[in-house]
SERO-4910 file (N, C-alpha, C, O; in steps of 0.05 Angstrom, whole numbers):
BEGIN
 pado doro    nc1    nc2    nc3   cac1   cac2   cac3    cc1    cc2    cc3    oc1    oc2    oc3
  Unk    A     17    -23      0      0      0      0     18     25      0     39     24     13
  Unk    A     10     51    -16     25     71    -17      6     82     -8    -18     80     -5
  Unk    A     35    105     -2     20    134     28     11    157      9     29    165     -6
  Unk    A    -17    170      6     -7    195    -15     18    217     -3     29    220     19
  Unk    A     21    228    -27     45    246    -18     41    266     -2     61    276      9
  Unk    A      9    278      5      3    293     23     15    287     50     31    300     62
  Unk    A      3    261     59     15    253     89     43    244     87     58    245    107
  Unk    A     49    236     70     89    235     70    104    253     64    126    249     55
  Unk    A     96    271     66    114    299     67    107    314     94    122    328    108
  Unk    A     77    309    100     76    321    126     80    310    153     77    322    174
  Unk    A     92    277    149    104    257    163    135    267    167    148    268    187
  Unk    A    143    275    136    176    281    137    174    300    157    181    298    181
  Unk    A    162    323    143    163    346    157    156    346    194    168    362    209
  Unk    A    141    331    203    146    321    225    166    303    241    169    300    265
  Unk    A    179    291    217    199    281    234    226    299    235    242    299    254
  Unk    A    229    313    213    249    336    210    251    357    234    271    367    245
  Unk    A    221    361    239    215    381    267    223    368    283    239    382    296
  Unk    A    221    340    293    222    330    322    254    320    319    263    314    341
  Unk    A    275    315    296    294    311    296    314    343    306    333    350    320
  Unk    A    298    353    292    319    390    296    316    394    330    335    399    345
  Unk    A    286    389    340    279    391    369    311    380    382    328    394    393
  Unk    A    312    350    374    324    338    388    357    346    390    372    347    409
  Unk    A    360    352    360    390    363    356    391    391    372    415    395    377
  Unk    A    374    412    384    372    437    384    382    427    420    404    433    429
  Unk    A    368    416    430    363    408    454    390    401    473    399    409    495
  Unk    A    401    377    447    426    359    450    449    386    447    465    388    465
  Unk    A    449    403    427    462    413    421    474    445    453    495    456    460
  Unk    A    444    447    460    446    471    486    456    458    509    478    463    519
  Unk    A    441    441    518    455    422    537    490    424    527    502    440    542
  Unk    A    505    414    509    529    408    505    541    437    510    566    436    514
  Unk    A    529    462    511    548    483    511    556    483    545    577    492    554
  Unk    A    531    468    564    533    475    596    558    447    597    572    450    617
  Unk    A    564    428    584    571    400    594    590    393    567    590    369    562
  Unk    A    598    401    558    620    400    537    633    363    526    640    354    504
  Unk    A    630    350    555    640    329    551    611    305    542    610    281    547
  Unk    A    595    316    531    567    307    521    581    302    491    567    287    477
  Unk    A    597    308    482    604    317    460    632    292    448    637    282    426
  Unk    A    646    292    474    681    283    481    671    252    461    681    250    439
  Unk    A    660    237    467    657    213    446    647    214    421    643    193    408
  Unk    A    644    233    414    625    229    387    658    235    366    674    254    368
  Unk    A    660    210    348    685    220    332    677    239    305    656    242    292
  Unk    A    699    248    304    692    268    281    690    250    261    698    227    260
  Unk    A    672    270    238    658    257    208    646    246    207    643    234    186
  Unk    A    630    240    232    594    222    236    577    233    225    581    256    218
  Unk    A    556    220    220    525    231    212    515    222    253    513    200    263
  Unk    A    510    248    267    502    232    288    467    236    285    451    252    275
  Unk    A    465    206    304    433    204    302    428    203    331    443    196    350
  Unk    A    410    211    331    404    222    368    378    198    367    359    198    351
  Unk    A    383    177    390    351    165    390    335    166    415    343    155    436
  Unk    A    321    175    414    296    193    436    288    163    455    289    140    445
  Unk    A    281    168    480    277    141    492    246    147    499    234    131    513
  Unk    A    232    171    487    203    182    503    184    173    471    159    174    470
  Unk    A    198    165    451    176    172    429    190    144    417    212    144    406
  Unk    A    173    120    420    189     99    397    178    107    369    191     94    353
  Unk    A    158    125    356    164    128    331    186    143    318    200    140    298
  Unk    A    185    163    338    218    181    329    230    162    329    229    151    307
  Unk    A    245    150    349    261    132    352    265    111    319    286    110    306
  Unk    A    244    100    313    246     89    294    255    107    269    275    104    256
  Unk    A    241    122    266    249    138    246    276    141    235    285    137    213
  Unk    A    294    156    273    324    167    267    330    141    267    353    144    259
  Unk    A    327    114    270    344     89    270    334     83    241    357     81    232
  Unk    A    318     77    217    316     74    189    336    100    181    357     93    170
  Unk    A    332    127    186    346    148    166    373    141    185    391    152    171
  Unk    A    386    130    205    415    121    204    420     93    186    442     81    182
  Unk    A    411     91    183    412     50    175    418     66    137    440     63    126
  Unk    A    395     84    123    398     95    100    421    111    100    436    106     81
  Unk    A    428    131    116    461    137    120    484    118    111    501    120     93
  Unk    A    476     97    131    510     73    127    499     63     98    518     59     84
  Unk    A    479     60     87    474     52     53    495     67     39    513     59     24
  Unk    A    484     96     48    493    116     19    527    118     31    542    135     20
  Unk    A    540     98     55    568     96     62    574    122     79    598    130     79
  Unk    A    557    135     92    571    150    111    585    139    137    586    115    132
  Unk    A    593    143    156    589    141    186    570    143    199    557    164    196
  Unk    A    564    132    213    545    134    227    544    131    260    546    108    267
  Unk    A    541    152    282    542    143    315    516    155    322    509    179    322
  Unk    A    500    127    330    479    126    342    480    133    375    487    115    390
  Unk    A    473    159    385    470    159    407    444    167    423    431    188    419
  Unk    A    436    146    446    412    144    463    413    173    476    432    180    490
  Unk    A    390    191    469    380    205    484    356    212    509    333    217    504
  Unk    A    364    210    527    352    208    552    339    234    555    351    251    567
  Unk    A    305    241    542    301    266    537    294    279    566    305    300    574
  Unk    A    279    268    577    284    283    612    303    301    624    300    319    640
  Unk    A    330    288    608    350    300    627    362    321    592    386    323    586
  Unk    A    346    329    581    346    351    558    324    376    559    313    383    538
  Unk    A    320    385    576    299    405    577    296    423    551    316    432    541
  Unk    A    276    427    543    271    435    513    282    479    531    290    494    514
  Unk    A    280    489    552    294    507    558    294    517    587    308    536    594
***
């Protein structure tokens, strides 16, 4: 069965929102805690996976899995959104 393109673009577009959330989040936190950061090696595609939403979750785990396809890097790291306050 195919999705029309109406709801799969407004699916992307939702998951693009809740991915930027997560990078925005991950990203403020790292300026108070710097060593949030100390493992991630350079030239990753990183994928942040949310432990509050298993469809996000799924999502950023298929668009990492399509990453290592097209041969990037890839470091999957568990985000524990509780301890990420959106501000």
């Amino acid at each position: 069965m195919s999705v029309p393109a109406v709801e799969s673009d407004q699916a992307t577009r939702r998951d693009v929102s809740k991915s930027s959330d997560l990078t925005r989040r991950f990203v403020f936190r790292g300026f108070g805690d710097p060593s949030l950061f100390m493992d991630i090696p350079d030239g990753v595609t990183l994928i942040l996976i949310p432990d509050d939403d298993p469809e996000q979750a799924e999502a950023e785990i298929e668009a990492g899995i399509r990453a290592v396809k097209r041969g990037e890097n890839v470091f999957f790291r568990h985000l524990p959104v509780a301890e990420f306050p959106r501000e």
